[in-house]
C-alpha positions in Angstrom: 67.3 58.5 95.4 68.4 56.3 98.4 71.0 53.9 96.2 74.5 54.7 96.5 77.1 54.9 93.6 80.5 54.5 94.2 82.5 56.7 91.6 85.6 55.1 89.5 87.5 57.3 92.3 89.2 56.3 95.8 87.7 57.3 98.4 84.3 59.0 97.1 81.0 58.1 97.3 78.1 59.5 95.4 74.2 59.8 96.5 72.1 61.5 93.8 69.2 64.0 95.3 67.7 65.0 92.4 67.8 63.9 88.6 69.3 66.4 86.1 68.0 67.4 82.4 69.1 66.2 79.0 72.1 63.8 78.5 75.6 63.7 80.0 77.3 66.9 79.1 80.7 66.5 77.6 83.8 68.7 79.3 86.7 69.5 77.6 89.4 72.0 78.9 88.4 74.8 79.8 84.8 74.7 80.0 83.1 76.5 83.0 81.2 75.1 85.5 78.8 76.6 87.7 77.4 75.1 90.8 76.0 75.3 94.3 77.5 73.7 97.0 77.2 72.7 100.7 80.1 71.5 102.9 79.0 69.2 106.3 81.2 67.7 109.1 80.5 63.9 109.1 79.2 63.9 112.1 75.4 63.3 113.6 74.8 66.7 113.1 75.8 66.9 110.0 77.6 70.4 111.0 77.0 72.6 108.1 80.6 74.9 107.4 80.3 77.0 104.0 76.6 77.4 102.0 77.0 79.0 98.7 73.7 80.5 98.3 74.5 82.5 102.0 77.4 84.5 99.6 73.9 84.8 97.1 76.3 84.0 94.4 77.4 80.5 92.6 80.9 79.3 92.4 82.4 78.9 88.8 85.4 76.5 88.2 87.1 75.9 85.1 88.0 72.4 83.9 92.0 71.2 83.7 92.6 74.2 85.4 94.0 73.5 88.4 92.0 74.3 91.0 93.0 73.7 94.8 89.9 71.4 95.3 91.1 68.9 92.7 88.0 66.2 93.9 85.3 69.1 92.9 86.1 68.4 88.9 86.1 64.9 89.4 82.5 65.4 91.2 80.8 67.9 89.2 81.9 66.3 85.9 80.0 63.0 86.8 76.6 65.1 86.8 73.9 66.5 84.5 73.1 69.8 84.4 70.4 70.5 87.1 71.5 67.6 89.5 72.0 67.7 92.9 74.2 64.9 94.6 75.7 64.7 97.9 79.1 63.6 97.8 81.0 61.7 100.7 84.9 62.2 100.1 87.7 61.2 102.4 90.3 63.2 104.3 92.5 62.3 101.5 90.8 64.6 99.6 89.9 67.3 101.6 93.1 68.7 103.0 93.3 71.9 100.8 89.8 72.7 101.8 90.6 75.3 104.7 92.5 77.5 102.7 89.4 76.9 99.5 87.1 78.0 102.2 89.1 81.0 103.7 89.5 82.3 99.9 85.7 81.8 99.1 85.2 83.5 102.4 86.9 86.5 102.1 86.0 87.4 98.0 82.2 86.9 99.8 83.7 90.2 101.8 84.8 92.0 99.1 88.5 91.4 100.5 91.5 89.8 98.4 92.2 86.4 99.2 95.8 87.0 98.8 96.1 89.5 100.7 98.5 89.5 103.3 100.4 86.3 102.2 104.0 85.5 101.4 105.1 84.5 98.7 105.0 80.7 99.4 102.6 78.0 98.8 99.1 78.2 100.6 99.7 75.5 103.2 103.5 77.4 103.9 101.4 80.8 104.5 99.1 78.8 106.7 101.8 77.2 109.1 103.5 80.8 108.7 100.6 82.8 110.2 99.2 79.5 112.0 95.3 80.3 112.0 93.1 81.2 108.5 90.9 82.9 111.3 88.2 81.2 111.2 87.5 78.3 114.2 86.1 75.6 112.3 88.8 75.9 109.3 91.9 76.1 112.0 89.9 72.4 113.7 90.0 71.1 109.9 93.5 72.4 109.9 94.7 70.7 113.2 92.7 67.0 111.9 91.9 66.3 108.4 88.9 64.6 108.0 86.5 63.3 106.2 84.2 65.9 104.6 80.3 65.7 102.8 79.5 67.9 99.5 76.1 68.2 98.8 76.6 70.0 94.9 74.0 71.2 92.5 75.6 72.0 88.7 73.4 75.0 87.3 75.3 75.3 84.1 77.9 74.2 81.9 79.9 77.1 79.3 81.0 75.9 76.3 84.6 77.0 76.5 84.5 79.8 73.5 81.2 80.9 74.7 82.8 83.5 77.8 85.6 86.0 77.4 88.5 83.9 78.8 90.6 85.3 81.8 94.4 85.4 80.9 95.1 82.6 83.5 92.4 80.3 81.7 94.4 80.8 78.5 97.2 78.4 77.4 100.3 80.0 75.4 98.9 79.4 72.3 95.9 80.9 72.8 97.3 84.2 74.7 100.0 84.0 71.2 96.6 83.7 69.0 94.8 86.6 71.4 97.5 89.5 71.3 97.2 91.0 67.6 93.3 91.0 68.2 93.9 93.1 71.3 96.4 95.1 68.9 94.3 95.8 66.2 91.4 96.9 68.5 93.4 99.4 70.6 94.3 100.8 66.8 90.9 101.1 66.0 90.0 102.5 69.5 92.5 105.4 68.6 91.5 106.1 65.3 87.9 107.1 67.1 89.7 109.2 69.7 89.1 106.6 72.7 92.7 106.6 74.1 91.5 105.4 77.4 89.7 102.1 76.4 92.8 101.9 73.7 95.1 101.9 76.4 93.5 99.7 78.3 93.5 97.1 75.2 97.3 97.6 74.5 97.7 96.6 78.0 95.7 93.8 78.1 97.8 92.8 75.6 101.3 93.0 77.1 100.4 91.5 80.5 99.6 88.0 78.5 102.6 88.2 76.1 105.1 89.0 79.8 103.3 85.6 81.0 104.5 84.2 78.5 107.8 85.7 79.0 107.8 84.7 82.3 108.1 80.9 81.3 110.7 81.3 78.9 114.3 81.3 78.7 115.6 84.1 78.7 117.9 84.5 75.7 116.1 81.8 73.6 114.6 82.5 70.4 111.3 82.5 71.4 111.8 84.8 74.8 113.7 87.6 72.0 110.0 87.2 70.0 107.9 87.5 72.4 110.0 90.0 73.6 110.2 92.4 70.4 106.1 92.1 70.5 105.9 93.4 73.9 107.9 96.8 72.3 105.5 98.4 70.1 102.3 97.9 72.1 103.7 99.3 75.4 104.7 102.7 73.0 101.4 102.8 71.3 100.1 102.8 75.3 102.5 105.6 75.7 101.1 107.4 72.6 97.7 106.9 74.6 99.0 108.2 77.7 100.6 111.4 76.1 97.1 112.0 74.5 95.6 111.8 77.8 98.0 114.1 79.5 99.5 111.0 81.9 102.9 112.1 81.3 104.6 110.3 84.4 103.7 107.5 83.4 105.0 107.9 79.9 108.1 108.9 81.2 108.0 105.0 83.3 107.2 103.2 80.9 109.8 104.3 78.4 112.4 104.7 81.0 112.5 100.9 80.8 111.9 100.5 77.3 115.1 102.5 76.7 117.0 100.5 79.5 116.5 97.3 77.9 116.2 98.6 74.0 119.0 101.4 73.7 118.6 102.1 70.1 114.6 102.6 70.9 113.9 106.3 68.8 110.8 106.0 69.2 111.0 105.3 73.2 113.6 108.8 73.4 111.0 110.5 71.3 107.9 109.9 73.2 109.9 110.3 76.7 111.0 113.9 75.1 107.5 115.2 74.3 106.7 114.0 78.4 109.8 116.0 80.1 108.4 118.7 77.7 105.5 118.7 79.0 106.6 119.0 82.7 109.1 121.1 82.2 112.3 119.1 82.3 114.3 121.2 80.0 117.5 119.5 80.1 116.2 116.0 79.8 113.6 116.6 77.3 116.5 118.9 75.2 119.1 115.5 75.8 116.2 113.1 74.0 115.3 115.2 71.2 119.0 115.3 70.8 119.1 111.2 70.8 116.3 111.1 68.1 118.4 113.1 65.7 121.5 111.0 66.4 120.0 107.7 66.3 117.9 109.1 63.0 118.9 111.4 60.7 115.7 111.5 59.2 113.9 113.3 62.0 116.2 116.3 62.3 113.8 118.3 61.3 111.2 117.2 63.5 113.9 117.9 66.5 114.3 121.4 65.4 111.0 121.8 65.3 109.9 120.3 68.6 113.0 122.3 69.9 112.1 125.5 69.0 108.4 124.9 70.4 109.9 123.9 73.6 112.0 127.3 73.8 108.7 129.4 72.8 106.8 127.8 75.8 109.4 128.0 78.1 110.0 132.0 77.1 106.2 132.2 77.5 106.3 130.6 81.0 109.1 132.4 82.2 107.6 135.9 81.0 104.2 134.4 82.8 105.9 133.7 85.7 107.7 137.4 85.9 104.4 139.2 85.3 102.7 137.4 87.9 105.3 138.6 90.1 105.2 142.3 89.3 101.8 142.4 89.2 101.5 140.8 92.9 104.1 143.7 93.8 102.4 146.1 92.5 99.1 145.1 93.6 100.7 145.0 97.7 102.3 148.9 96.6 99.4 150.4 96.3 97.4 148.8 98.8 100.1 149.9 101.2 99.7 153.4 99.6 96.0 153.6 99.8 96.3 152.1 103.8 95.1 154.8 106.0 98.0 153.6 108.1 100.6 154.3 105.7 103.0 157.5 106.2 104.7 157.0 102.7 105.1 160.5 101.3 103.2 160.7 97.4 106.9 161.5 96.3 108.3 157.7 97.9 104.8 156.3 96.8 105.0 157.3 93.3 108.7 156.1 92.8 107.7 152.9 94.1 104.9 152.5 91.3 107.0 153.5 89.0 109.4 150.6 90.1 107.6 148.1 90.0 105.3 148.9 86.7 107.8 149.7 84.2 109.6 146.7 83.8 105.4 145.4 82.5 105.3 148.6 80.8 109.1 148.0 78.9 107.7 144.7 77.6 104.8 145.6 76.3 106.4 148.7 74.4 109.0 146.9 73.2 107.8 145.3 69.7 107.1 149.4 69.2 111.0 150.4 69.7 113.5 151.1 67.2 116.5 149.8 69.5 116.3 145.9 70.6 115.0 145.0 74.0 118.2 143.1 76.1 118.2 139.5 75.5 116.4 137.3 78.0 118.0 135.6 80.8 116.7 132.5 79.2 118.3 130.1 77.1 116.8 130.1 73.4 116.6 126.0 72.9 116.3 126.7 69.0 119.4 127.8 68.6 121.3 124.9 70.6 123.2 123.0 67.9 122.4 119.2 67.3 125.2 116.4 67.8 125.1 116.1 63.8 126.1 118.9 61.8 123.1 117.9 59.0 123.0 119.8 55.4 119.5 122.1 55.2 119.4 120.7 51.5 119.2 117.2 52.5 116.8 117.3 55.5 113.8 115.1 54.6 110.3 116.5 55.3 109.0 116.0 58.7 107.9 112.4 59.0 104.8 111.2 61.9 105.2 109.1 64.2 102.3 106.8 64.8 101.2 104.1 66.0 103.1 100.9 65.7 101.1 98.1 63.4 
């Protein structure tokens, strides 16, 4: 179509190409839009810059959601689905599009578009560095002009009909979001997928510390939000103990305990993680704090105690045979070298040396005297802060998830 129609905007002119389908499509926050688009100089070439279809994929924006190009919502939400329409806008509106093009430019390379920047607004990085790298962005840079988009809409999502990123969401809908995230990494575990469970407690706690990030802190609503933040990043913990990522359960507790003192369930699950990589005295100084803070799980302290001392016994006793037996296995290849002189008297005495302490250990449980204590400390026997009465110790509670 030749006419022209001049849209209820400043500075923007619209040419339809080609006549979409159906009626006018409505467009309320949120709802996607997917398009094709061409960007020429107005010139007499009509110098083409960026071609969507060249990055063979189409370019999605999101309604009222603040996109750099703020001129492409007005111009795609004046068409029907299947139009195309060339669009002549003014410099007025086009002086954010070097920095739009340099991000849609380097996501076509499989790069980050943030990459490199500081953290500053996109024109500051621009002046900082003082080239996007690209010689036909840096000319827009230098003059602002007036720019022609020639934009075909493909599609328009209804805004429930996609999985919504967590920038798309508004407050209320990351609030509303959360417990279904909660109660699927529940479910997840209850199958035995801690990984994917994980994953969903996580989702979880990056949009509730967005919303943190915009609240005062000390107000009501930055405490709520806060004390719903606590027992997902422990069930991830949980998660991560199950899958033997104990450094990062030690982390992640580490700064629940900094913030939430009184945390037992944080000292517990940091306990079991120095446990597991041998940190003796920090996993025995936890175990300790669970009992103090609550009485209630002395009995699962002495127990988790005693296990610790059995595997460190067992360890140590590991450790001292593979020792030995490395000894004796470099004896006896030195007494079997043809170029050894040892006499069979010397030769003997060393074998002896260096198989009876193996041989003392495994005869021992037969002996009517007590072997001599080990050099290491029994854990089970290390008395707890709180002198607690056996009669009143309650039966070993679990600790599971948090609901």
């Amino acid at each position: 179509m030749e006419e022209t129609y001049l849209l209820n905007y400043p500075g923007v002119k619209k040419k339809i190409l080609a006549g979409g389908n159906g009626p006018m499509p409505h467009f309320p926050p949120g709802t996607k839009l997917v398009f094709h688009f061409q960007t020429l100089l107005d010139n007499f070439e009509r110098t083409v810059i960026d071609d969507s279809r060249k990055a063979k994929a189409p370019m999605e924006i999101f309604v009222g959601k603040m996109f750099k190009m703020e001129v492409w919502e007005t111009l795609l939400t004046s068409m029907r689905i299947g139009e195309v329409a060339e669009f002549w806008c003014d410099a007025v509106h086009t002086g954010l599009y070097p920095i739009v093009s340099k991000g849609m430019r380097l996501i076509a390379q499989g790069k980050d578009p943030l990459e490199g920047q500081r953290h500053t607004c996109g024109m500051g990085n621009m002046f900082h560095y003082n080239t996007t790298g690209w010689p036909e962005l840096d000319e827009l840079m230098r003059t602002p002009q007036a720019l022609i988009f020639i934009m075909e809409l493909i599609q328009v999502g209804d805004p429930f009909s996609y999985k919504r990123e967590s920038w798309i969401m508004d407050k209320d809908e990351k609030m509303k979001e959360v417990p279904s995230l909660h109660l699927q990494g529940n479910a997840l575990v209850r199958q035995g997928r801690f990984r994917e469970a994980a994953k969903k407690y996580q989702e979880a706690v990056v949009l509730l510390r967005i919303v943190l990030s915009k609240e005062m802190p000390g107000d009501e609503d930055y405490i709520a939000v806060d004390r719903l933040i606590t027992p997902l990043v422990l069930n991830y913990c949980q998660c991560m103990l199950e899958l033997e990522e104990y450094y990062e359960v030690l982390e992640h507790t580490s700064d629940l305990i900094h913030k939430h003192k009184d945390c037992v369930k944080a000292y517990y699950k940091r306990a079991k993680a120095h446990a597991a990589v041998w940190n003796e005295k920090e996993a025995k100084r936890d175990f300790n704090m669970v009992a103090n803070l609550d009485i209630t799980l002395a009995p699962l302290v002495h127990k988790e105690l005693r296990f610790l001392a059995d595997r460190l016994k067992e360890k140590y006793w590991e450790e001292k045979e593979k020792y030995w037996n490395s000894s004796l296995s470099l004896t006896l290849t030195l007494c079997h070298s043809p170029l050894s002189h040892f006499p069979p008297c010397i030769s003997l005495c060393l074998f002896l040396f260096l198989s009876l302490p193996s041989l003392y250990r495994s005869l021992s449980p037969f002996l009517s005297f007590s072997p001599s204590p080990s050099p290491f400390p029994d854990l089970s026997l290390s008395p707890l802060p709180l002198a607690i009465p056996p009669l009143f110790l309650s039966p070993s509670p679990s600790i599971s998830l948090c609901r």
